[in-house]
PDB file with SEQRES, HELIX, SHEET and CRYST1 records, atoms N, CA, C and O in Angstrom:
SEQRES   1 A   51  UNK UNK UNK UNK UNK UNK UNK UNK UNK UNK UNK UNK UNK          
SEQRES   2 A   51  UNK UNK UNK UNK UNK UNK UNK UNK UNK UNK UNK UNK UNK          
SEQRES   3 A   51  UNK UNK UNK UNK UNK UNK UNK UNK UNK UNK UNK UNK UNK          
SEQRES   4 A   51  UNK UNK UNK UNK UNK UNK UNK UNK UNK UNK UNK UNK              
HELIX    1 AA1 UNK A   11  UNK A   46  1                                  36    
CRYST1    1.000    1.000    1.000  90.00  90.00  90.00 P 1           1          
ATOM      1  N   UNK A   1     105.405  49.605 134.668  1.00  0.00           N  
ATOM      2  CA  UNK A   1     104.951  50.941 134.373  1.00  0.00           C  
ATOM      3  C   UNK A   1     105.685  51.473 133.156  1.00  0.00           C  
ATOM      4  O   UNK A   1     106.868  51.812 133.205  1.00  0.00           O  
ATOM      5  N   UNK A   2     104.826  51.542 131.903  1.00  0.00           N  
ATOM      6  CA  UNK A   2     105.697  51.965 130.634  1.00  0.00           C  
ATOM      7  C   UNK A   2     105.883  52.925 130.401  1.00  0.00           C  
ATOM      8  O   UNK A   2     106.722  53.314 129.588  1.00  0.00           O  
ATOM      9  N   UNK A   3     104.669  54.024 131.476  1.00  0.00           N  
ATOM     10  CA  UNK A   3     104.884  55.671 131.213  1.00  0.00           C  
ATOM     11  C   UNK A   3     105.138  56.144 132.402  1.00  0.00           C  
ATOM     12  O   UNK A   3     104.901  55.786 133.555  1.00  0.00           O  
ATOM     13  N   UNK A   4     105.698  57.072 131.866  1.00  0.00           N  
ATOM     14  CA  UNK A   4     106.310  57.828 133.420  1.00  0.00           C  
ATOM     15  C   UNK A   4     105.710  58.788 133.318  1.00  0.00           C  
ATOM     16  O   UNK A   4     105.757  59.295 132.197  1.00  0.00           O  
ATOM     17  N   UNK A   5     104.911  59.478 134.329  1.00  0.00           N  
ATOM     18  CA  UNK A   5     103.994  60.204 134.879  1.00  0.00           C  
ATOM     19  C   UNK A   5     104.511  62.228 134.223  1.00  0.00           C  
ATOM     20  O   UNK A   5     105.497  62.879 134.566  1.00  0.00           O  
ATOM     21  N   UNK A   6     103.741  62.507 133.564  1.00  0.00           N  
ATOM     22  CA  UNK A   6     104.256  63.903 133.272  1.00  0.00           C  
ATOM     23  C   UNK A   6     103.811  64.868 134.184  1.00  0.00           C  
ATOM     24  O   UNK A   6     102.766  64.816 134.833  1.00  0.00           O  
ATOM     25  N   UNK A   7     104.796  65.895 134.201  1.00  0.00           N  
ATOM     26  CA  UNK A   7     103.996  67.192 134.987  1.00  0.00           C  
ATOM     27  C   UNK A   7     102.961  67.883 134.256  1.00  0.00           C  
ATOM     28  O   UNK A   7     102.382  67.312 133.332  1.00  0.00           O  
ATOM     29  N   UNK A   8     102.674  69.101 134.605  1.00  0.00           N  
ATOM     30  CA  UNK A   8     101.459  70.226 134.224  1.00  0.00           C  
ATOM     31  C   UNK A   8     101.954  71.076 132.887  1.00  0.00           C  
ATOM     32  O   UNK A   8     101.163  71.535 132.063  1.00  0.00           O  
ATOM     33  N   UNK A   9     103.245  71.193 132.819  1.00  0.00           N  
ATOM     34  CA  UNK A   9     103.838  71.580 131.698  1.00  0.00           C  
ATOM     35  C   UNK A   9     104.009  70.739 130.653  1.00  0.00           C  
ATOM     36  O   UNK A   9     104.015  71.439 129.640  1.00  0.00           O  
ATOM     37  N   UNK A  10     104.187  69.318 130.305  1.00  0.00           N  
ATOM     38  CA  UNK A  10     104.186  68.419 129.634  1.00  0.00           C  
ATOM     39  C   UNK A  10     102.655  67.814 129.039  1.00  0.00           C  
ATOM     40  O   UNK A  10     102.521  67.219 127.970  1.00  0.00           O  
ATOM     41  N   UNK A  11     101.496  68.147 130.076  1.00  0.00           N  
ATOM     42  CA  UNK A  11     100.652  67.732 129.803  1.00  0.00           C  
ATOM     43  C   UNK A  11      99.920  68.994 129.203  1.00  0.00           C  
ATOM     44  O   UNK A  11      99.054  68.690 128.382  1.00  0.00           O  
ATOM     45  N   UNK A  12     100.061  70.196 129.409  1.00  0.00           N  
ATOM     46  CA  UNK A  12      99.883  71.517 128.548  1.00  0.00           C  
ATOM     47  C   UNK A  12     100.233  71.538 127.105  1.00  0.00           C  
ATOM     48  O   UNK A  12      99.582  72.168 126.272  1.00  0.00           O  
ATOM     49  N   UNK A  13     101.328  70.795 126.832  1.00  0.00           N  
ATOM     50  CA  UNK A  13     101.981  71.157 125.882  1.00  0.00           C  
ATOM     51  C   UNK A  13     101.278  69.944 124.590  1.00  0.00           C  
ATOM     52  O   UNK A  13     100.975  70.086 123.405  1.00  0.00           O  
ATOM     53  N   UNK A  14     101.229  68.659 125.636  1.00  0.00           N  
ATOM     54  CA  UNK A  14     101.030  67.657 124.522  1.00  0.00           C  
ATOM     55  C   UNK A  14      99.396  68.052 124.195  1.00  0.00           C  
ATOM     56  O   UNK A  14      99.242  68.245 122.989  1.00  0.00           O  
ATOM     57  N   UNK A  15      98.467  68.173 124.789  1.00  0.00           N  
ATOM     58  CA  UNK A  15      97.001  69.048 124.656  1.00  0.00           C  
ATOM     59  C   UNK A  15      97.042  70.166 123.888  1.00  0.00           C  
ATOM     60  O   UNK A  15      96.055  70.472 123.219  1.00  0.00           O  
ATOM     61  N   UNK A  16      98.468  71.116 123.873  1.00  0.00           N  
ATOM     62  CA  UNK A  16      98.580  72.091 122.696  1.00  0.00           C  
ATOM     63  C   UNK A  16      98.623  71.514 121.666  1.00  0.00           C  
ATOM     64  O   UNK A  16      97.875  71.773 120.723  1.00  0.00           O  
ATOM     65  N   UNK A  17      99.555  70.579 121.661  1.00  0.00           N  
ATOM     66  CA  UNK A  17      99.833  69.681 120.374  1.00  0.00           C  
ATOM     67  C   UNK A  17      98.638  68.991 119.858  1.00  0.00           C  
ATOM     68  O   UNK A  17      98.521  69.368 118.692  1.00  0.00           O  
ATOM     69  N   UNK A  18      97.743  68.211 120.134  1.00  0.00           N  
ATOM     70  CA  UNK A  18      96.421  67.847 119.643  1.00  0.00           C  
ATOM     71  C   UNK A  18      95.589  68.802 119.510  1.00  0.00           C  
ATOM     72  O   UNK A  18      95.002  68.832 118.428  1.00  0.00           O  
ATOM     73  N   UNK A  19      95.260  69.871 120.516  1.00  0.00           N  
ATOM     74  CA  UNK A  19      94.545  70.829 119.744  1.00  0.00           C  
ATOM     75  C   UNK A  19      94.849  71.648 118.676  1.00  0.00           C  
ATOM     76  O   UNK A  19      93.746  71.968 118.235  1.00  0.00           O  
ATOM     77  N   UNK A  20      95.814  72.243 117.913  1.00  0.00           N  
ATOM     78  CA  UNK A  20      96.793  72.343 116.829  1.00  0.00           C  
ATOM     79  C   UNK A  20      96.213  71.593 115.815  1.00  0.00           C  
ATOM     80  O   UNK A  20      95.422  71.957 114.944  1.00  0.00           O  
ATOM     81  N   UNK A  21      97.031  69.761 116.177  1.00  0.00           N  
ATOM     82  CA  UNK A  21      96.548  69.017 114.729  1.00  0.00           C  
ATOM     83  C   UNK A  21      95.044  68.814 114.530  1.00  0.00           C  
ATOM     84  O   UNK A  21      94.608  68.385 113.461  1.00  0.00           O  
ATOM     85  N   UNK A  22      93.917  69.255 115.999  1.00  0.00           N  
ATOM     86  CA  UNK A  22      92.398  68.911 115.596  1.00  0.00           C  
ATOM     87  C   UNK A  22      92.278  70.069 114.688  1.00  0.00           C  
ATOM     88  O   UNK A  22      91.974  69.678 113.561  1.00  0.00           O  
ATOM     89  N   UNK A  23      92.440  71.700 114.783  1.00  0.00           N  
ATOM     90  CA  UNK A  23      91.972  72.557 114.377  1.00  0.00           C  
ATOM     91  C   UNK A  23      92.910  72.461 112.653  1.00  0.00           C  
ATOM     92  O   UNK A  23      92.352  72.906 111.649  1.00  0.00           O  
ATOM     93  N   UNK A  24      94.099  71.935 112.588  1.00  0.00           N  
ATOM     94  CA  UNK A  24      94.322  71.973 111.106  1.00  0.00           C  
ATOM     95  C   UNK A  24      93.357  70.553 110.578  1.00  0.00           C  
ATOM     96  O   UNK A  24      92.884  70.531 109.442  1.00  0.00           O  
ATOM     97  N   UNK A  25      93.272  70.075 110.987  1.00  0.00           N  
ATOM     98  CA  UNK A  25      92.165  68.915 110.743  1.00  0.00           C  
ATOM     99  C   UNK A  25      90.888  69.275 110.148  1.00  0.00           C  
ATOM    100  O   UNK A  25      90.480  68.838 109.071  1.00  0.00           O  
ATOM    101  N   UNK A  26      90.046  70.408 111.193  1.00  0.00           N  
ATOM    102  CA  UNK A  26      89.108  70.770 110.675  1.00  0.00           C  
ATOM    103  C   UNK A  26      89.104  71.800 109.683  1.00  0.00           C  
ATOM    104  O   UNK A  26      88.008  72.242 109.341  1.00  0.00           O  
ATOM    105  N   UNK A  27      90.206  72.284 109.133  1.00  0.00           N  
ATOM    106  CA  UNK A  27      90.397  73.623 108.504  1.00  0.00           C  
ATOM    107  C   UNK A  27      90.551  72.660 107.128  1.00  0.00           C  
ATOM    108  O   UNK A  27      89.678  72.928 106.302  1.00  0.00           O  
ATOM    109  N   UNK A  28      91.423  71.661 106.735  1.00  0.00           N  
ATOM    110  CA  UNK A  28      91.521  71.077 106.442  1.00  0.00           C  
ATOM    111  C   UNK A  28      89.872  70.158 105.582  1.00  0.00           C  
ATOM    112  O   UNK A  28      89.904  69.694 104.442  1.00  0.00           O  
ATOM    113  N   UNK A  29      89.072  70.132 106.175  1.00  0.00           N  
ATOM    114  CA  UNK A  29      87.712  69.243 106.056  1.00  0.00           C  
ATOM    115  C   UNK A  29      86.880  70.466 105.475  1.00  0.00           C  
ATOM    116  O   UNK A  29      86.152  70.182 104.524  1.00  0.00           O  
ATOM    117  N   UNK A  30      86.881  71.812 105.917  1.00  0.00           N  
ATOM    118  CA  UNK A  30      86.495  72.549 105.821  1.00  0.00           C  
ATOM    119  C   UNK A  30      87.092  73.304 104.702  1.00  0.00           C  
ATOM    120  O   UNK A  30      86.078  73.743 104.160  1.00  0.00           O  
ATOM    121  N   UNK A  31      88.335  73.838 103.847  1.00  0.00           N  
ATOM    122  CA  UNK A  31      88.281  74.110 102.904  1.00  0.00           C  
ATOM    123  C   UNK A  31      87.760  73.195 101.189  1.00  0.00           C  
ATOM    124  O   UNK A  31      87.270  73.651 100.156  1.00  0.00           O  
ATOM    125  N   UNK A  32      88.168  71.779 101.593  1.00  0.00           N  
ATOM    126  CA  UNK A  32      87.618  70.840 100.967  1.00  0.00           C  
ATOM    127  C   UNK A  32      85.911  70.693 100.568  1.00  0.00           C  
ATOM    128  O   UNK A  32      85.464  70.335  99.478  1.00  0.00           O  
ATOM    129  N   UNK A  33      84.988  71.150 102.004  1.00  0.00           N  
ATOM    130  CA  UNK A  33      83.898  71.239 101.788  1.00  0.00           C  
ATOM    131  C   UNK A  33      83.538  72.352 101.079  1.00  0.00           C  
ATOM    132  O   UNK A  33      82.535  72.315 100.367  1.00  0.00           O  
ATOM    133  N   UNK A  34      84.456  73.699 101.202  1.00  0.00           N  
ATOM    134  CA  UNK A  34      84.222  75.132 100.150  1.00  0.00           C  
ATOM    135  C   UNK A  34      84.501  74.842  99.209  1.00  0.00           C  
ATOM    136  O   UNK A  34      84.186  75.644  98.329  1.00  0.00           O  
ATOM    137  N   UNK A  35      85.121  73.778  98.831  1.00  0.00           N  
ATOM    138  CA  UNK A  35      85.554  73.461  97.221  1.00  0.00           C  
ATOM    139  C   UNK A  35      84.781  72.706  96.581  1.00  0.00           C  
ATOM    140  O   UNK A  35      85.053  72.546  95.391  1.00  0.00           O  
ATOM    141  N   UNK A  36      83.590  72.007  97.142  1.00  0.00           N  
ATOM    142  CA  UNK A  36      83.153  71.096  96.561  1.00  0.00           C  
ATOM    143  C   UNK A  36      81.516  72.380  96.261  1.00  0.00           C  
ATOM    144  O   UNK A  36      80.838  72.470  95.238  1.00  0.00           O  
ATOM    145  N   UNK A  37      81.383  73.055  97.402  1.00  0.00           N  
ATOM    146  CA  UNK A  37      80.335  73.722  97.466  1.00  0.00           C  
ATOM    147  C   UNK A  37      80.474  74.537  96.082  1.00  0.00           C  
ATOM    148  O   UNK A  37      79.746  74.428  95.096  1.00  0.00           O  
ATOM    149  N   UNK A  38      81.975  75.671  96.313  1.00  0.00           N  
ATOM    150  CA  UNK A  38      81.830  76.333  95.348  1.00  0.00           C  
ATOM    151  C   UNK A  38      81.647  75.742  93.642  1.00  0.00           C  
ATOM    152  O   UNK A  38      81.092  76.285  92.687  1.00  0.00           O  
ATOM    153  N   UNK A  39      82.319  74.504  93.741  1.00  0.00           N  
ATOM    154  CA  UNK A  39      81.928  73.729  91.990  1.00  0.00           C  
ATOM    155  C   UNK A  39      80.888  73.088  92.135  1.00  0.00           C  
ATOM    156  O   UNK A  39      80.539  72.750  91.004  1.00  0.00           O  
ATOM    157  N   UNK A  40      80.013  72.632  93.050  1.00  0.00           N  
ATOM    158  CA  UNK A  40      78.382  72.737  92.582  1.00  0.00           C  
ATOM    159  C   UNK A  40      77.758  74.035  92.505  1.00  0.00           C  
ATOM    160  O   UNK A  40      76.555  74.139  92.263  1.00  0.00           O  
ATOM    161  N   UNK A  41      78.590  75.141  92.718  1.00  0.00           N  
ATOM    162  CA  UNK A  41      77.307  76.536  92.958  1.00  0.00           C  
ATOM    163  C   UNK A  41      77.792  77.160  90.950  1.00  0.00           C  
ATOM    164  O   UNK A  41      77.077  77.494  90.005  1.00  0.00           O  
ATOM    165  N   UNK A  42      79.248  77.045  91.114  1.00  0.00           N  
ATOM    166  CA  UNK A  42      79.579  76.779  89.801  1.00  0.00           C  
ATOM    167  C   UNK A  42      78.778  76.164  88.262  1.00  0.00           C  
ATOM    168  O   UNK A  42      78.459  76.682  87.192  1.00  0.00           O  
ATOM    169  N   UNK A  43      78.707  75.105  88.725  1.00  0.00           N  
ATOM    170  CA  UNK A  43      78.306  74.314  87.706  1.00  0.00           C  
ATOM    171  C   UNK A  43      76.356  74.616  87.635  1.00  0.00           C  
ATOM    172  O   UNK A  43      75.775  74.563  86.551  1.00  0.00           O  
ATOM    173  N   UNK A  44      75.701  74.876  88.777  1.00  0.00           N  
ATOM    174  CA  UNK A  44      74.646  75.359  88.688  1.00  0.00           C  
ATOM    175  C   UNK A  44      74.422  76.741  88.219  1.00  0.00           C  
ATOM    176  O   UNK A  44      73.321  77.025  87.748  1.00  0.00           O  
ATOM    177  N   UNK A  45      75.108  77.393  88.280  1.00  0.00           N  
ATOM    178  CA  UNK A  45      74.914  79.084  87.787  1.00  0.00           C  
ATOM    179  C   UNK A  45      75.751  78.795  86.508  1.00  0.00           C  
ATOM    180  O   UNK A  45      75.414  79.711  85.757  1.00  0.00           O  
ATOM    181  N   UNK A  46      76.556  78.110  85.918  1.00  0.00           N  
ATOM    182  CA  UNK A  46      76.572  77.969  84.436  1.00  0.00           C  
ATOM    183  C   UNK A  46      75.810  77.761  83.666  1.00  0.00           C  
ATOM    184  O   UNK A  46      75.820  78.441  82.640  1.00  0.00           O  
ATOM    185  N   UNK A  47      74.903  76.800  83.838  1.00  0.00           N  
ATOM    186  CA  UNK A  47      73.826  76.172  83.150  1.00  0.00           C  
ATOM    187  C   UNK A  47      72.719  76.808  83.138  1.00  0.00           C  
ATOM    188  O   UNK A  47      71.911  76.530  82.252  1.00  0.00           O  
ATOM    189  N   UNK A  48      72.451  77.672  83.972  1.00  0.00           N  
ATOM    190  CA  UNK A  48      71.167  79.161  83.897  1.00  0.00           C  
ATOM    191  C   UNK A  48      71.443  79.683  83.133  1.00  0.00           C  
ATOM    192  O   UNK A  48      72.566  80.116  82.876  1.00  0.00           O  
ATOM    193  N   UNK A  49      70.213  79.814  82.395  1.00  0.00           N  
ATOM    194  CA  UNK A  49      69.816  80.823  81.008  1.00  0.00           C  
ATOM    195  C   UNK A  49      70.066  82.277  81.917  1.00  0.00           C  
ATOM    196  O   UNK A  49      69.505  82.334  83.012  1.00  0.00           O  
ATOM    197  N   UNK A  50      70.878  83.414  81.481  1.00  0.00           N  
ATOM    198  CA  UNK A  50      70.501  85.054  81.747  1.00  0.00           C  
ATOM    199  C   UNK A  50      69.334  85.467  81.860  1.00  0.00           C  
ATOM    200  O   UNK A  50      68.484  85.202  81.010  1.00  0.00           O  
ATOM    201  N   UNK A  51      69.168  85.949  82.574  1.00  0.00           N  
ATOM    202  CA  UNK A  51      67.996  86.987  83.123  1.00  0.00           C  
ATOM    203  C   UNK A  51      66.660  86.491  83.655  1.00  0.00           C  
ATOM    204  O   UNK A  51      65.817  87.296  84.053  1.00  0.00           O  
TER     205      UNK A  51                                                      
END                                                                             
């Protein structure tokens, strides 16, 4: 037996801990995708003639 059995507090905590690194994960994926959005919305509204 290589793991030794955790309590309700240990298993709270390590589930805090992955939910933590999922949500910087997706925050993470997600400002990357605003960056790519905003320099195609960029590069398309440059190239429009005014008015």
């Amino acid at each position: 037996m290589g793991r030794a059995a955790c309590g309700p507090v240990q298993g709270e905590h390590r589930q805090g801990v992955r939910g933590r690194a999922k949500r910087q994960g997706w925050q993470k994926d997600l400002r990357a995708l605003a960056a790519d959005i905003r320099a195609a919305a960029e590069g398309r509204y440059d190239s429009a003639e005014p008015g």
